[in-house]
Every structure is written in structure tokens, then in C-alpha cells.
C-alpha positions as a Markdown table, in Angstrom:
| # | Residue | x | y | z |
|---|---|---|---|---|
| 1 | Unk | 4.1 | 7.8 | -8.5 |
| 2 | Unk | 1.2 | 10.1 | -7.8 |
| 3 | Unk | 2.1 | 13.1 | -4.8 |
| 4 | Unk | 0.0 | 13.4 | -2.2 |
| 5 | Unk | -0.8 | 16.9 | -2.7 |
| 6 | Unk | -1.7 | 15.4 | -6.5 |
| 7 | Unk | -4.1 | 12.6 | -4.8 |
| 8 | Unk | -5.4 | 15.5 | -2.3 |
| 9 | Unk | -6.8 | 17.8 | -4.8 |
| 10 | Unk | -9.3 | 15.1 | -6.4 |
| 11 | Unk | -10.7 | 13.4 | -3.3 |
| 12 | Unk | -14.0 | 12.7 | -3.0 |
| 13 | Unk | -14.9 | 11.8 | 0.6 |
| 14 | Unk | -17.9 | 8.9 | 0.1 |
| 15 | Unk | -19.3 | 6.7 | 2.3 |
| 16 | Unk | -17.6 | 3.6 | 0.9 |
| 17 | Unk | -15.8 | 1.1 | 2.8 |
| 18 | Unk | -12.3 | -0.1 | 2.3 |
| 19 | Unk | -10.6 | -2.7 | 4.4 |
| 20 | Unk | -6.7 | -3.6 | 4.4 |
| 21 | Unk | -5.5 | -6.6 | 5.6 |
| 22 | Unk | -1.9 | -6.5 | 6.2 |
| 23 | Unk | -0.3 | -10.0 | 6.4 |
| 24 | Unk | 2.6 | -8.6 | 8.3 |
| 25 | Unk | 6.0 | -10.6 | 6.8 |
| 26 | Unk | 3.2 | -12.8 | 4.4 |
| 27 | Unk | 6.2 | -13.2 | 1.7 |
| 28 | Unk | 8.4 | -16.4 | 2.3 |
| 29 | Unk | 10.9 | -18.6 | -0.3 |
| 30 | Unk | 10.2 | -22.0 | -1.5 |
| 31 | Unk | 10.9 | -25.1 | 1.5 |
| 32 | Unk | 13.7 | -27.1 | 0.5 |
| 33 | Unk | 12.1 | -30.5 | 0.4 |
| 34 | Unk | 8.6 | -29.1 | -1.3 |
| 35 | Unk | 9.4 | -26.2 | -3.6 |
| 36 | Unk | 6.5 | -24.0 | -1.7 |
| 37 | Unk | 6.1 | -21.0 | 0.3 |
| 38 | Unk | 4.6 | -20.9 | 3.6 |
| 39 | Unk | 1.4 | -19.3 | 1.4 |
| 40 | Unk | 1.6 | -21.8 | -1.3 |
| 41 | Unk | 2.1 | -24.7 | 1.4 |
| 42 | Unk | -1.2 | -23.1 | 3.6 |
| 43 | Unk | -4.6 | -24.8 | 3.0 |
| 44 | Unk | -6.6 | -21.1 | 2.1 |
| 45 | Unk | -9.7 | -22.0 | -0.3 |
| 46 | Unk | -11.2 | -18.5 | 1.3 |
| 47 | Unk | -8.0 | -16.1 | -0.1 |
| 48 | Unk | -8.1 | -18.7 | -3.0 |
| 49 | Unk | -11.8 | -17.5 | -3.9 |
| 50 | Unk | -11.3 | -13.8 | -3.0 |
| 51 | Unk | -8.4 | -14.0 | -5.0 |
| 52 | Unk | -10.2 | -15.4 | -8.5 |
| 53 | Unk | -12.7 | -12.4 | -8.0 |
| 54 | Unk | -9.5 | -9.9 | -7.4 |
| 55 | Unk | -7.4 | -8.4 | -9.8 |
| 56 | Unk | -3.8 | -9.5 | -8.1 |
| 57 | Unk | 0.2 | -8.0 | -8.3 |
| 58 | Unk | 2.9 | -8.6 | -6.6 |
| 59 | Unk | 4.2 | -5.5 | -4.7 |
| 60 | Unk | 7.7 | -3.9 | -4.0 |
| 61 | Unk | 7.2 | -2.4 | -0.4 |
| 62 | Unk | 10.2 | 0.5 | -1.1 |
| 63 | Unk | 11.8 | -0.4 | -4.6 |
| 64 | Unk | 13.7 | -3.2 | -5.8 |
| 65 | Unk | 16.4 | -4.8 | -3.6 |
| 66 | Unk | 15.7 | -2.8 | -0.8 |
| 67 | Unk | 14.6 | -4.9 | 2.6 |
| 68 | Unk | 12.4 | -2.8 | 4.6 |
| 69 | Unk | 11.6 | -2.1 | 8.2 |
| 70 | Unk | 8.2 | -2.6 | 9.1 |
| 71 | Unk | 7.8 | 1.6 | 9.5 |
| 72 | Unk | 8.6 | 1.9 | 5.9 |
| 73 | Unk | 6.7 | -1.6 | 4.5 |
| 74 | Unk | 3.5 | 0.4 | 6.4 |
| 75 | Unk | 3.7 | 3.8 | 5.2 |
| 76 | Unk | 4.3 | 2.7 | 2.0 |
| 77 | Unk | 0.6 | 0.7 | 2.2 |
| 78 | Unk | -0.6 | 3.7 | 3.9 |
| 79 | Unk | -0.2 | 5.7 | 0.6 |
| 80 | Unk | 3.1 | 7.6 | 1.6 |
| 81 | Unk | 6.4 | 7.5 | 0.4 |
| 82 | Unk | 8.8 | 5.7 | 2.3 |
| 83 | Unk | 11.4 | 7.4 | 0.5 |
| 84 | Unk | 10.2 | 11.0 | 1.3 |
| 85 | Unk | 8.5 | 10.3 | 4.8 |
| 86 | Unk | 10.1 | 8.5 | 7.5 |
| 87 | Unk | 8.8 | 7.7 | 11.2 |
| 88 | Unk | 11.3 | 6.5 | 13.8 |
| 89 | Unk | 11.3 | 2.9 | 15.2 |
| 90 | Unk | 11.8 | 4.2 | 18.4 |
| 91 | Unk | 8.4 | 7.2 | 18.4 |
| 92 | Unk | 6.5 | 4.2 | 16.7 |
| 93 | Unk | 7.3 | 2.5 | 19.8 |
| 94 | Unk | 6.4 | 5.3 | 22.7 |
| 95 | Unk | 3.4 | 6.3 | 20.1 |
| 96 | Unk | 2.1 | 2.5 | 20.5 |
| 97 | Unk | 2.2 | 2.2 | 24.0 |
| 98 | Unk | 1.0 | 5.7 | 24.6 |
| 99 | Unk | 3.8 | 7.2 | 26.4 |
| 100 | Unk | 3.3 | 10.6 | 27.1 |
| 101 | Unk | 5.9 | 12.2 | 24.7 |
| 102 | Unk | 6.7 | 16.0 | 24.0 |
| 103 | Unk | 8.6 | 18.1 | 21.6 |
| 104 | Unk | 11.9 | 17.3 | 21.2 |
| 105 | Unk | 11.8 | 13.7 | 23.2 |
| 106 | Unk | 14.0 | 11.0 | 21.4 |
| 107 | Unk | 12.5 | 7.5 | 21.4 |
| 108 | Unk | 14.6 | 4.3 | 20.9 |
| 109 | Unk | 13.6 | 1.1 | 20.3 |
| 110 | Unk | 14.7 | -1.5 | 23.0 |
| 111 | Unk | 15.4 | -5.3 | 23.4 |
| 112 | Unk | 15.9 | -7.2 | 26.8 |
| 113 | Unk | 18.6 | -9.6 | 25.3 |
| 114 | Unk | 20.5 | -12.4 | 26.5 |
| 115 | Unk | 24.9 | -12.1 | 26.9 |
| 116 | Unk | 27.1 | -14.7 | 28.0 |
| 117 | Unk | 30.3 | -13.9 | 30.2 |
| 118 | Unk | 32.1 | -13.4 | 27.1 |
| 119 | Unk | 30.0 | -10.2 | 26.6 |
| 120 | Unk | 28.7 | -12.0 | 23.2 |
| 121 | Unk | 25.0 | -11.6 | 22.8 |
| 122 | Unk | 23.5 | -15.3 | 22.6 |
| 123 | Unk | 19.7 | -14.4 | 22.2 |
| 124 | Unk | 18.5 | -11.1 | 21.2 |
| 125 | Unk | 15.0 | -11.8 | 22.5 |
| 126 | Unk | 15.6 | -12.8 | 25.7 |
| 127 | Unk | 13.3 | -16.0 | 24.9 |
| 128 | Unk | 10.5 | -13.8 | 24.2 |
| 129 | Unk | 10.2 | -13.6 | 28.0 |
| 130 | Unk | 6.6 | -12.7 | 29.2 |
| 131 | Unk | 5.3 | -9.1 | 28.9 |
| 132 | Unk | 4.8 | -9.3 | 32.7 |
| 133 | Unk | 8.4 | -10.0 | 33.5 |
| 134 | Unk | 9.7 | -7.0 | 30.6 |
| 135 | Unk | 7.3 | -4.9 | 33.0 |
| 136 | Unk | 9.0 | -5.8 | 36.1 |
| 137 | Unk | 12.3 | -5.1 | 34.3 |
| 138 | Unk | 11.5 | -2.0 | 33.0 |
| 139 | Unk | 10.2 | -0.5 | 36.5 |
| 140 | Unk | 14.0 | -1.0 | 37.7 |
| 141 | Unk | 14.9 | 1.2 | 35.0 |
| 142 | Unk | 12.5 | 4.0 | 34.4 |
| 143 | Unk | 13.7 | 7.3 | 35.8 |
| 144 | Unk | 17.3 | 7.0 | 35.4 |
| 145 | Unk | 18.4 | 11.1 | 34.8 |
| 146 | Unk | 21.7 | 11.3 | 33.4 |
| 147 | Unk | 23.6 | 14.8 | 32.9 |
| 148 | Unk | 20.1 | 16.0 | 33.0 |
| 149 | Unk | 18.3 | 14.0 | 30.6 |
| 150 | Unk | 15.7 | 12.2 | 32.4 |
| 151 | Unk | 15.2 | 8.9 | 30.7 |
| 152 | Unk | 11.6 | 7.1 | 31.0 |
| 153 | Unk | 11.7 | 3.8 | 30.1 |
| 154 | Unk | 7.9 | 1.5 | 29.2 |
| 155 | Unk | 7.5 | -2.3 | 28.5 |
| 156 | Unk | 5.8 | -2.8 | 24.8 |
| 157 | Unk | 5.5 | -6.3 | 24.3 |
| 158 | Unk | 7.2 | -9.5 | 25.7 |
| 159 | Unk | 11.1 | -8.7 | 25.4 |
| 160 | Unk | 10.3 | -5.0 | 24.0 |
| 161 | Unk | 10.6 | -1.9 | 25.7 |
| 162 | Unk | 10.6 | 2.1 | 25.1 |
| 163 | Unk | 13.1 | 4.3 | 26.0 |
| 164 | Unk | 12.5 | 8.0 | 26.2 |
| 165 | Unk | 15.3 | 10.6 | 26.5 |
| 166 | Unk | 14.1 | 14.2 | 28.0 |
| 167 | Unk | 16.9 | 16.5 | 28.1 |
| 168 | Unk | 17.8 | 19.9 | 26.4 |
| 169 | Unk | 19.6 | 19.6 | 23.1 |
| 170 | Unk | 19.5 | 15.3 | 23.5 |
| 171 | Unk | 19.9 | 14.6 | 19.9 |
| 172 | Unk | 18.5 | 11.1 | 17.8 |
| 173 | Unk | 21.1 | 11.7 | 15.3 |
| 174 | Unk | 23.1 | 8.4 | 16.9 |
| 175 | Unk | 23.5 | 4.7 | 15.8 |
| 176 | Unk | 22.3 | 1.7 | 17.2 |
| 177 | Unk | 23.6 | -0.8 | 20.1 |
| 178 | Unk | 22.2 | -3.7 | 18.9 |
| 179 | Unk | 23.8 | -5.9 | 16.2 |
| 180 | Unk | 21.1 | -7.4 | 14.9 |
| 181 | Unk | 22.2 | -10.9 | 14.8 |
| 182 | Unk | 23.1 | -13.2 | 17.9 |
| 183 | Unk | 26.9 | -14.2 | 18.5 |
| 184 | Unk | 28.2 | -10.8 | 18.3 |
| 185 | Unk | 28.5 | -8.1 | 21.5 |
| 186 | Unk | 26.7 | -5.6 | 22.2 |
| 187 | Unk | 27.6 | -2.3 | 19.6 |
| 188 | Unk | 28.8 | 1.2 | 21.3 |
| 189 | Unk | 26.3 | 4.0 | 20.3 |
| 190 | Unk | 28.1 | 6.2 | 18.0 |
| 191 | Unk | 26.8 | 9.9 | 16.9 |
| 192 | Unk | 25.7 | 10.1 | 13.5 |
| 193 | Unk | 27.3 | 13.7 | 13.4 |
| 194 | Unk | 29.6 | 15.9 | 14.6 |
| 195 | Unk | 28.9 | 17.8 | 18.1 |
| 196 | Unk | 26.7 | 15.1 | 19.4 |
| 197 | Unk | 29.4 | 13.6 | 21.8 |
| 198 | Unk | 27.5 | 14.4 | 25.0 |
| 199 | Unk | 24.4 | 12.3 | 23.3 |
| 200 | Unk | 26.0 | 9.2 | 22.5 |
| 201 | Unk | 27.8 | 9.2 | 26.3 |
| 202 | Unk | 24.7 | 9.6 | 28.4 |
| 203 | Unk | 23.2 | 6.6 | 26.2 |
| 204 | Unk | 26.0 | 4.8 | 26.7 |
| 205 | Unk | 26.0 | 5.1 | 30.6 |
| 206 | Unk | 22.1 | 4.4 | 30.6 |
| 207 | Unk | 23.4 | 1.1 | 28.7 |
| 208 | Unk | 26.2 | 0.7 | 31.2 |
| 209 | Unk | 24.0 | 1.1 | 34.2 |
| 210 | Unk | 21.4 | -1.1 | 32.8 |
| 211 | Unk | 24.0 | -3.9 | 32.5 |
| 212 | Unk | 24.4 | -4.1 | 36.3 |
| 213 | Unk | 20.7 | -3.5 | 37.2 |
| 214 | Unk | 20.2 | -6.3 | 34.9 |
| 215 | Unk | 23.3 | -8.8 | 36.1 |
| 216 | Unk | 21.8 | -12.3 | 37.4 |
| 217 | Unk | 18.9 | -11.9 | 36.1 |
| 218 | Unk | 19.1 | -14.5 | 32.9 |
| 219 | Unk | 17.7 | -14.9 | 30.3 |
| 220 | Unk | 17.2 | -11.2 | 30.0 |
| 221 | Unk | 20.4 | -9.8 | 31.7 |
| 222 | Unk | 21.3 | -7.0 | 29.2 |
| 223 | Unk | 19.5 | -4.2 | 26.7 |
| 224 | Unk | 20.3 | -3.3 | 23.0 |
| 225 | Unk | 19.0 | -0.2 | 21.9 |
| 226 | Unk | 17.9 | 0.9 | 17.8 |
| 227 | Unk | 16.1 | 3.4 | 16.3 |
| 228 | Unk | 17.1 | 6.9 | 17.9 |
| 229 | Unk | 13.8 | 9.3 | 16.7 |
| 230 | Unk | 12.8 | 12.9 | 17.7 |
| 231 | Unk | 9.3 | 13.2 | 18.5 |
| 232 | Unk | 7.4 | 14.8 | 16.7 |
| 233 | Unk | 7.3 | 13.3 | 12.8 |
| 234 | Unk | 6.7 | 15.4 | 10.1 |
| 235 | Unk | 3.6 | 13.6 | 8.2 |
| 236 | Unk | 0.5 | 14.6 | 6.9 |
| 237 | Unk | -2.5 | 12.8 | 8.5 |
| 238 | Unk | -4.6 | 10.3 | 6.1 |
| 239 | Unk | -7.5 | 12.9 | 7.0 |
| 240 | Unk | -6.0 | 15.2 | 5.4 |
| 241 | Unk | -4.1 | 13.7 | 2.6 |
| 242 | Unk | -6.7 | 11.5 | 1.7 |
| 243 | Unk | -10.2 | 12.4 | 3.2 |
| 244 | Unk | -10.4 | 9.4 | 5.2 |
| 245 | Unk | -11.8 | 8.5 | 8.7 |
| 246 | Unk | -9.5 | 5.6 | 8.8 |
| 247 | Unk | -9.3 | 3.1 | 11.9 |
| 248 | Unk | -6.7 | 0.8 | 12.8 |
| 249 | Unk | -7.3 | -3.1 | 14.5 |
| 250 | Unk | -3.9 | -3.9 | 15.8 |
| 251 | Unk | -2.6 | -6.0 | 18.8 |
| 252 | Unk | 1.2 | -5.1 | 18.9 |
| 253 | Unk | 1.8 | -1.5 | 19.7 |
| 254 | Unk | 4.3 | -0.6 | 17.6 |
| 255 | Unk | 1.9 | -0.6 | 14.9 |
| 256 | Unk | -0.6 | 0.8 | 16.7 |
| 257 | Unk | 1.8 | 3.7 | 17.0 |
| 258 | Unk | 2.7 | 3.8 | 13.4 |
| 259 | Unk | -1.5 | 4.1 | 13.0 |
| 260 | Unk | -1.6 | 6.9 | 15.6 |
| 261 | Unk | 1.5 | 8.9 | 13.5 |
| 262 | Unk | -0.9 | 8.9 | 10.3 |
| 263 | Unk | -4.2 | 10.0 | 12.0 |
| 264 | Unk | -5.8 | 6.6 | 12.7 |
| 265 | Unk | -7.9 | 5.5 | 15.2 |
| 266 | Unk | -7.1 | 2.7 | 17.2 |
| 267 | Unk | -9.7 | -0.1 | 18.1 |
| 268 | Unk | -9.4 | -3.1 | 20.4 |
| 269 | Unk | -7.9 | -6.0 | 19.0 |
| 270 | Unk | -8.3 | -8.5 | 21.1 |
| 271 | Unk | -5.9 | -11.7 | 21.0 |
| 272 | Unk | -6.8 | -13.9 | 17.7 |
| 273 | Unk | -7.3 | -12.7 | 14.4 |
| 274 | Unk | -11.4 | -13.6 | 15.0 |
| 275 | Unk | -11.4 | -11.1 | 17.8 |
| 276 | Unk | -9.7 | -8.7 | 15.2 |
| 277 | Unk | -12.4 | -9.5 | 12.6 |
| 278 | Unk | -15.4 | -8.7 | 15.3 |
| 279 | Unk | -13.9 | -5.1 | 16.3 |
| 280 | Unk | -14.2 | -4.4 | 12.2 |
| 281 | Unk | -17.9 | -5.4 | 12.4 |
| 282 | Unk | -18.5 | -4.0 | 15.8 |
| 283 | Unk | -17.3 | -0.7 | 14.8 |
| 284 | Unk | -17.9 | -0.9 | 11.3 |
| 285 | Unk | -20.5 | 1.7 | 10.8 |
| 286 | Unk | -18.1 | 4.6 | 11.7 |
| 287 | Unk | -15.3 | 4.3 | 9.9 |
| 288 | Unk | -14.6 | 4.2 | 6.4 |
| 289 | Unk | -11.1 | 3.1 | 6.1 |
| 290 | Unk | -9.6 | 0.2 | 8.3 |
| 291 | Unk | -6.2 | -1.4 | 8.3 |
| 292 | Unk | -5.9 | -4.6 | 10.2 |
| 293 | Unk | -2.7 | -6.5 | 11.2 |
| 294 | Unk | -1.8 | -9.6 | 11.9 |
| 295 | Unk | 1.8 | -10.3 | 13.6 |
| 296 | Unk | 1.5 | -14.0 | 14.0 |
| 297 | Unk | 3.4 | -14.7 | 10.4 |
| 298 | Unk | 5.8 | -12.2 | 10.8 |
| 299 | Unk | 6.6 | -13.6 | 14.4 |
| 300 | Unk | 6.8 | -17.3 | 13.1 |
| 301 | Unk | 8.9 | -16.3 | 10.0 |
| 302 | Unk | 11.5 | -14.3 | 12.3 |
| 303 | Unk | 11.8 | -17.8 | 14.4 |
| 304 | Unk | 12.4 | -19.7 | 11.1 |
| 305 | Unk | 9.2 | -21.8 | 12.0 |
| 306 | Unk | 8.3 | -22.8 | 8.5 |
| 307 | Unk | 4.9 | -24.8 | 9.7 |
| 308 | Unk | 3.9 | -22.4 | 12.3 |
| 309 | Unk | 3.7 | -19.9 | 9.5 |
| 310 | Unk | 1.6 | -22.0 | 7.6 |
| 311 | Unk | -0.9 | -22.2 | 10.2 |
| 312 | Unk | -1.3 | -18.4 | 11.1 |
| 313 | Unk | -1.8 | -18.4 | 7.6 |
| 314 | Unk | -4.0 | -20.5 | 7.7 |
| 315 | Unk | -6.0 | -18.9 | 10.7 |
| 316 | Unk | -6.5 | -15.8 | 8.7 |
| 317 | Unk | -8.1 | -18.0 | 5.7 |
| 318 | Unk | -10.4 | -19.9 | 8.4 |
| 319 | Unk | -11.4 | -16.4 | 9.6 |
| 320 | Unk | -12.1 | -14.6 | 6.9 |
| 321 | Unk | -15.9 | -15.1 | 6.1 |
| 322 | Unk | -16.5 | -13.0 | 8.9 |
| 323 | Unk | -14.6 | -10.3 | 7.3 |
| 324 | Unk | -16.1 | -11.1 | 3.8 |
| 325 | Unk | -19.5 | -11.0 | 4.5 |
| 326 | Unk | -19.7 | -7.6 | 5.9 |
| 327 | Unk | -19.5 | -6.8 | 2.1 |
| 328 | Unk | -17.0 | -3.6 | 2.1 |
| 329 | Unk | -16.6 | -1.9 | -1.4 |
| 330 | Unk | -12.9 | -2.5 | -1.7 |
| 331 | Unk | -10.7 | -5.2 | 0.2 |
| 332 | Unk | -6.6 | -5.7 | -0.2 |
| 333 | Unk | -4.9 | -8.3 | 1.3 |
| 334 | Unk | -1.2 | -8.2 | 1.3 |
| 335 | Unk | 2.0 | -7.5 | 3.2 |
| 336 | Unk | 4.3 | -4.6 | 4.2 |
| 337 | Unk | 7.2 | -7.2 | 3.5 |
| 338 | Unk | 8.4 | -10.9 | 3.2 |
| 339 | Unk | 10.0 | -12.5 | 6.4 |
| 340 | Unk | 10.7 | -16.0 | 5.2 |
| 341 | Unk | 11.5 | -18.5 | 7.6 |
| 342 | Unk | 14.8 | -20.0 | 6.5 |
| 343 | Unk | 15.6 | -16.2 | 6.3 |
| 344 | Unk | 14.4 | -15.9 | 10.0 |
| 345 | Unk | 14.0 | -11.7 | 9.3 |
| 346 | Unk | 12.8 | -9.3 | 6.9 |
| 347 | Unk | 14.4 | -9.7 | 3.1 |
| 348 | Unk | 14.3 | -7.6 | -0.1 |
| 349 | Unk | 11.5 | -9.9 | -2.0 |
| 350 | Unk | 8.1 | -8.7 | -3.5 |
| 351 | Unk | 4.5 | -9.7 | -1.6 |
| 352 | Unk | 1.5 | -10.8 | -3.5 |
| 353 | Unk | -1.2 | -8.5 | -3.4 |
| 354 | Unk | -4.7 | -8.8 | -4.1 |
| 355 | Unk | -7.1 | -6.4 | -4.3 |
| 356 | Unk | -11.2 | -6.6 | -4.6 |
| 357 | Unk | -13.8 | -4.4 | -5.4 |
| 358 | Unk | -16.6 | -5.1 | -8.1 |
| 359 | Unk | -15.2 | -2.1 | -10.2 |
| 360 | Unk | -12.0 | -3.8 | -10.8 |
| 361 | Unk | -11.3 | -6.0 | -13.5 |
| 362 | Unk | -10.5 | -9.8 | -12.4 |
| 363 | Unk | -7.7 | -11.5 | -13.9 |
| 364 | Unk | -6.7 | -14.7 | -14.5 |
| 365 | Unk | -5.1 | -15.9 | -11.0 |
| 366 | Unk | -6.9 | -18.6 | -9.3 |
| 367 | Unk | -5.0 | -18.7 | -5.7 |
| 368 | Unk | -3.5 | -16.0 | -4.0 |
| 369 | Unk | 0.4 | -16.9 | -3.6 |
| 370 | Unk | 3.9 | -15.8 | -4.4 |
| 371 | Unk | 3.5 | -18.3 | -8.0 |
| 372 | Unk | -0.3 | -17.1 | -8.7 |
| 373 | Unk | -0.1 | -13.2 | -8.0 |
| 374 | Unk | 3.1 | -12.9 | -10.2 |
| 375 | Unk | 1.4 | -13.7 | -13.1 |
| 376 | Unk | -1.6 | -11.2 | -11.9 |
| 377 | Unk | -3.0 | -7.7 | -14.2 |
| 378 | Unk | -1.6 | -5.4 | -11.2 |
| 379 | Unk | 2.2 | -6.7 | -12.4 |
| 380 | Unk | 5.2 | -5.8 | -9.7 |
| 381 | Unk | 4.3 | -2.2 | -8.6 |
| 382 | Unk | 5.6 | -0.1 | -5.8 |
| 383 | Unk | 3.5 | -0.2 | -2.4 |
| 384 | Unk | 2.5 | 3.6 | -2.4 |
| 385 | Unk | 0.7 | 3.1 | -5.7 |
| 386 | Unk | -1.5 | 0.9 | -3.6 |
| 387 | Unk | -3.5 | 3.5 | -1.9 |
| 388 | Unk | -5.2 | 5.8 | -5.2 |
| 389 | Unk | -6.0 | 2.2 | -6.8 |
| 390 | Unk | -8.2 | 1.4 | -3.3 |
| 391 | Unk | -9.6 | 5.3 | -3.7 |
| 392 | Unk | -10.8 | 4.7 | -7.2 |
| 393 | Unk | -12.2 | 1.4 | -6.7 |
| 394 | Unk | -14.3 | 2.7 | -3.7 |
| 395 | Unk | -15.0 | 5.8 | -5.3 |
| 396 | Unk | -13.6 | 8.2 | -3.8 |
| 397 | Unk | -11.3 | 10.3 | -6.4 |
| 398 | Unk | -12.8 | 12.9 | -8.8 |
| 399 | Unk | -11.4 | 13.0 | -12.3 |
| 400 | Unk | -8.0 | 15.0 | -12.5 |
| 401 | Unk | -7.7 | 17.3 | -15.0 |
| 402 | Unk | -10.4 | 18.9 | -17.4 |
């Protein structure tokens, strides 16, 4: 794999175009009764042509057998290391809302969640209740100061929050509270490290008194917490590693934090893919990198919707002239991991990736999917590789070397 400060020394800031479409969760495992994917079950004669004028992979988001989180899946695309640079589910969170954060705030990552009188979580989304009523929730909490750490607390999306911890010597070294799975209770917090006692209590007791805030009030009538980070992360921007001016289109703010970590801009996204596609042309002219995310298959393969997949899948194909026809120099489409729907989360599989620019060298795939891009010239290679091949094939890297 190339460094950055490798990559840094030969770019060549042009006025080329790139566009990456991130497929958030794209990858998915063969239905039961029909031997297909979601992708390979989707009508997509538009990806299907892109793809036969594409030279195509299959891509390992962190390495092999590791299942990542959607901070890692991201920077990998993004052209960093996963493995060397890390960013905090809980910052990407505050960063994505635009919480006012400062040095030394911890961020974690929060779920309104559903618990029976048996303390056993039975819904760790709350049925996705409205972002209106997460907002209403959230108000009752925010402000909470415990052994003076002031804790600010921000609805993100639906049964998502932000919770920000403001205190002298508060430390992010602790574990989670969520379990990640329904029928289990509700984890203590536990420090990471020694001498961090005080830190795992006062998040304990905002979890304690959020429990009785939240009693009666079903479906969302606890909180799980994951993802402790210290604010700020340590990251070059994609300015400066990379000579971009790179823009992000994304509708759920934790990616639009995760943008705002690296350097990008973010750009209204509106509510459908279309409206996504029409910020890229409307601001098209200024930018000359832009990543642009679509949640709706990652959403449906979390839910173990096999068919709703299909058809965000099939929204993007229905959509993508728009994108197309602005001509940019290079396009990728692909994912920052697979969520497949009898899996209902994230697993450890590869994502087929295509990528487009008339400097590259088409192969012989013929539809873009799991079965097609596996047999692609790109081969299985790792997700921060990604980034110098869309730099050459828009031009922008000098030669290295004499």
C-alpha cells in the first residue's frame, strides 16, 4: 500500500472530475430460494453498461475477515488507512450534526432502545421512531452535569442521538453499553484502562438517570451508549494529503461528520437519491472531488428486508443518467462494506467495485455484481488502494521517481 506522505509528493492538482458513489452496505449473500444477491436480483441495465465500460474488482474494505464499521469502510475509500487512522463513532456523530465540540470533549454514539421489565433489551431501535420524537426525547436529557462533567446530549436521526461529555480529565478510553444484538440487557460501561474509575461512573449514572426520565415512555424507554471518542481526530485533511477540493452529498449525519473529519465540504442532500444527484450537478463546477452516499441499502439490509434492498438498488440504477451524463473524468461505484439481509448487519465479505475513466483499461465483466466483478482486471484489493487508482485515472499524480 502506497503512504500518504508517498501519494502527497506526486500530486498534481487538475481540474478533473472524480465522483464516488458509495453504495453504503451494497454487498449481500445469495437468497435461499434464487441463489442471488440483492445486486444480482436488482433490475440495473444503467450499472450493467457503466460496468462493461469499467475495469471492475472486488474490494476488501480493512483486510480479509475483518467486518468493519462504517468509520473504517469510509476512510478506507477516502484513501486512508483504517488500520493507522481511526475516527470515533461517537465525534462522527457530534461532527454530523454540527455540535459545537472542543478540545478534549468525548463523543458517544447513542440509541433510544426498547427494554422489557425483565431489563432485557427487546428492540435496539426503538422502531426507528420519528426524528421528531428522538428530538423531544433528547431535550429532557441535554444538560445533565454530573461530578462536573456537563453532558450535552443532540438528536441525529430517527432513534440516534449524540452525547457529549465536558468535564476535566473525562476520558473515552471506556467500553460500550449497548450489546449489539436484541434479547440481552443493557452492558455496564467498563474503563478500558486503569485510573478511569470516575469516567465509567458518571456515564453510568447519566445512563441510570436516563432510565427514569425515559420510564413509560415505550417504545423508546431506555438508551445504549457505543463509541466513546475524544474530540479532536488526528487526520490529515484530503486537501492536504491529496490536493483535492472534495465535496460530500450525504443525508445521514454521521457521514456527513466522517466528510467534515477529512476536509470535505458538505452539500445539501435532499431526501431521494435524484435530489442527491441534482446537488452534484448544481454544484458541480466547484468541486473537483465528490463522494455521495446512499443509506437506503444499508438501512434495508440491517432490517433483513431482502426485496427492499433490491429496490434502493434499483433506485440508484433508475437515477443514474443524471449522474452519467455530466461526463466526470473518473466515476467509482462501490461500497464501504456488505450488510446482507439475512445477516441483518455489517459482515466481513468483499464489495464489487467498479471504476470508469476512459484511461482505464475495460475488462471483460458485463454486469456489475458480487458474481461479475470477481472475475474483474482490478482482482480483490484493499479499499485504500482505491484512491491513487482514481488520481491517476483523472490525472492528477506526477510520475514518482526519476
Amino acid at each position: 500500500m502506497v503512504r500518504l506522505e508517498h501519494i502527497k509528493e506526486i500530486v498534481n492538482p487538475t481540474p478533473s472530475k472524480i465522483v464516488l458513489l458509495v453504495l453504503d452496505g451494497l454487498g449481500g449473500l445469495a437468497h435461499q430460494k434464487t441463489g442471488l444477491t440483492e445486486l444480482e436480483s436488482a433490475k440495473t441495465p444503467n450499472l450493467d453498461r457503466l460496468a462493461k465500460e469499467s475495469i471492475c474488482g472486488m474490494l476488501e474494505p480493512v483486510g480479509l475477515g475483518i467486518t468493519p464499521g462504517s468509520a473504517p469502510g469510509h476512510l478506507g475509500l477516502f484513501g486512508y488507512d483504517p488500520l493507522q487512522y481511526t475516527i470515533g463513532r461517537g465525534v462522527l456523530a457530534a461532527l454530523g450534526i454540527e455540535m459545537e465540540l472542543e478540545d478534549g470533549d468525548v463523543a458517544a454514539r447513542g440509541n433510544f432502545c426498547t427494554m422489557n421489565g425483565d431489563g432485557v433489551i427487546t428492540d435496539r431501535r426503538a422502531g426507528r421512531i420519528p426524528t421528531e420524537q428522538c428530538a423531544e426525547l433528547c431535550r429532557l436529557l441535554d444538560g445533565t452535569s454530573i461530578e462536573g462533567v456537563k453532558i450535552s446530549v443532540a438528536p441525529v436521526r430517527e432513534h440516534r442521538f449524540a452525547a457529549v461529555f465536558r468535564g476535566k480529565g473525562f476520558s473515552s478510553a471506556l467500553g460500550d453499553s449497548d450489546p449489539q444484538r436484541d434479547g440481552l440487557p443493557p452492558k455496564d460501561i467498563e474503563p478500558l484502562v486503569t485510573g478511569i474509575a470516575k469516567s465509567a461512573r458518571i456515564a453510568n449514572k447519566f445512563i441510570a438517570q436516563t432510565k427514569q426520565a425515559l420510564s413509560g415512555r415505550e417504545p423508546a424507554n431506555m438508551v445504549v451508549l457505543r463509541g466513546f471518542a475524544k474530540y479532536p481526530p488526528e487526520i490529515p485533511s484530503m486537501r492536504e494529503a491529496f490536493g483535492l477540493k472534495p465535496a460530500a452529498i450525504a443525508a445521514y449525519p454521521m457521514y456527513r461528520g466522517l466528510a467534515r473529519a477529512v476536509g470535505m465540504d458538505n452539500l445539501p442532500a435532499g431526501n431521494t437519491v435524484e435530489d442527491e444527484f441534482f446537488t452534484l450537478a448544481e454544484h458541480y463546477k466547484t468541486y473537483d472531488f465528490f463522494f455521495i452516499h446512499v443509506k437506503q441499502t444499508d438501512s434495508a439490509g440491517e432490517d433483513g428486508d431482502f426485496q427492499r434492498k433490491v429496490k434502493a438498488i434499483e433506485e440508484v440504477d433508475r437515477a443514474l443518467p443524471r449522474l452519467t451524463s455530466l461526463k466526470p473524468d473518473v466515476i467509482v461505484v462501490t461500497a464501504d462494506h456488505s450488510t446482507p439481509a439475512m445477516f441483518k448487519g455489517h459482515s466481513w465479505h468483499a464489495v464489487p467495485c467498479l471504476l470508469y475513466s476512459k484511461w482505464c483499461r475495460p475488462d471483460a465483466v458485463t454486469a456489475f455484481s458480487e458474481s461479475a466483478c470477481i472475475g474483474g482486471a482490478l482482482g480483490r484489493f484493499n479499499a485504500a488502494e482505491l484512491m491513487p487508482l482514481m488520481l491517476a485515472n483523472a490525472l492528477k499524480l506526477k510520475k514518482y521517481g526519476a
